[in-house]
C-alpha positions in Angstrom: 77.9 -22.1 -50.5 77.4 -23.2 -53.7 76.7 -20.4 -56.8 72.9 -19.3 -57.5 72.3 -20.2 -61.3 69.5 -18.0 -63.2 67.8 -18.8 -65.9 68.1 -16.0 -68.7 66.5 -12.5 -68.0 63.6 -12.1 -70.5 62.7 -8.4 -71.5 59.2 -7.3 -70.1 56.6 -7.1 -72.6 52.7 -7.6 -73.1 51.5 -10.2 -72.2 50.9 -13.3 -75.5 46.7 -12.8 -76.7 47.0 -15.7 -78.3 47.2 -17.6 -75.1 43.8 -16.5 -73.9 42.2 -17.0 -77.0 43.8 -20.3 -77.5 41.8 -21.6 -73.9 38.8 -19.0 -74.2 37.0 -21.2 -76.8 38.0 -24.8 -75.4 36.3 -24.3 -72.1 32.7 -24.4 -70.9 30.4 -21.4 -69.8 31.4 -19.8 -66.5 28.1 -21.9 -64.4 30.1 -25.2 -65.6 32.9 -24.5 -64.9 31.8 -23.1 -61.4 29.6 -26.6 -61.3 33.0 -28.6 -61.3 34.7 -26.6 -59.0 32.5 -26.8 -56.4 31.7 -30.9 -57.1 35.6 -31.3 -56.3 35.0 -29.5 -53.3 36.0 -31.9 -50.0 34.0 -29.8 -46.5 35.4 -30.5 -43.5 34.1 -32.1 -40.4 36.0 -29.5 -38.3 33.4 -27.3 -36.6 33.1 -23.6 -37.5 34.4 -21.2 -35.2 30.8 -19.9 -35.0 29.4 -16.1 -35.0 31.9 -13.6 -34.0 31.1 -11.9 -30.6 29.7 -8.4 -31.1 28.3 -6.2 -28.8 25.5 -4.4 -30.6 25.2 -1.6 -28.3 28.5 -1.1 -28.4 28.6 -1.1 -31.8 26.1 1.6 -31.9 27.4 3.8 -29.3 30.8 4.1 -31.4 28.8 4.6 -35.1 26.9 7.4 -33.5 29.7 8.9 -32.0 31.4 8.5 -35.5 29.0 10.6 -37.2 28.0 13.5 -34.4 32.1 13.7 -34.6 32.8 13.2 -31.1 34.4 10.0 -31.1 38.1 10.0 -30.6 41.0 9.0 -33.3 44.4 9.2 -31.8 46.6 8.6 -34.8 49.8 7.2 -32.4 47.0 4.8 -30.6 46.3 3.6 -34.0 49.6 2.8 -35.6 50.5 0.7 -32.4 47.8 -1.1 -33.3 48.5 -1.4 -37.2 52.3 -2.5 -35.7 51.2 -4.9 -33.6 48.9 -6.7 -36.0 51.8 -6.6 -38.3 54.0 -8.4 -36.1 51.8 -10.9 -34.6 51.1 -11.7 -38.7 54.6 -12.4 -39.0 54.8 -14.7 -36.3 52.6 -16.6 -36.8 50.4 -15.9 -33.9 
C-alpha cells in the first residue's frame, strides 16, 4: 500500500476578517441573491410522496395522556428504538 502524503499541519487560529469583508460589499442584497438561487432552481417531475399518514385521534389520545402524566416512557423501549434507527441509517435502508 502505498504511503499517505499530508499536506503541512497549519496551527488553528481565527478565522481571516478580511475574507468576509472582501465578498460582503461585492454582492447584492440578501432578496437578490435569494432571487438567483431560486431562478437556477430545476423541480422535478417526480411526484411527491404526498401527506404523511396521521391518525388524528391517535394523536390526541397520546398528547393528552402526555400532559395528565399517564402516558408511558420506558427508557430501554426507547433506546431500541434510537438503535435501530441508527442502524437502518447506516445501511442505507
Amino acid at each position: 500500500m502505498p504511503p499517505i502524503e499530508v499536506g503541512p499541519a497549519r496551527a488553528i487560529s481565527a478565522i481571516d476578517n478580511r475574507l468576509a469583508r472582501e465578498t460582503r460589499g461585492q454582492g447584492q442584497g440578501p432578496q437578490k441573491a435569494r432571487d438567483q438561487v431560486d431562478q437556477t432552481v430545476v423541480k422535478s417531475d417526480v411526484p411527491t410522496a404526498g401527506e404523511p399518514p396521521v391518525d388524528a385521534e391517535r394523536v390526541q389520545v397520546i398528547r393528552k395522556a402526555v400532559e395528565s402524566g399517564t402516558y408511558p416512557i420506558l427508557p430501554a423501549r426507547i433506546a431500541d428504538a434510537v438503535i435501530a434507527a441508527s442502524v437502518m441509517l447506516r445501511s442505507g435502508e
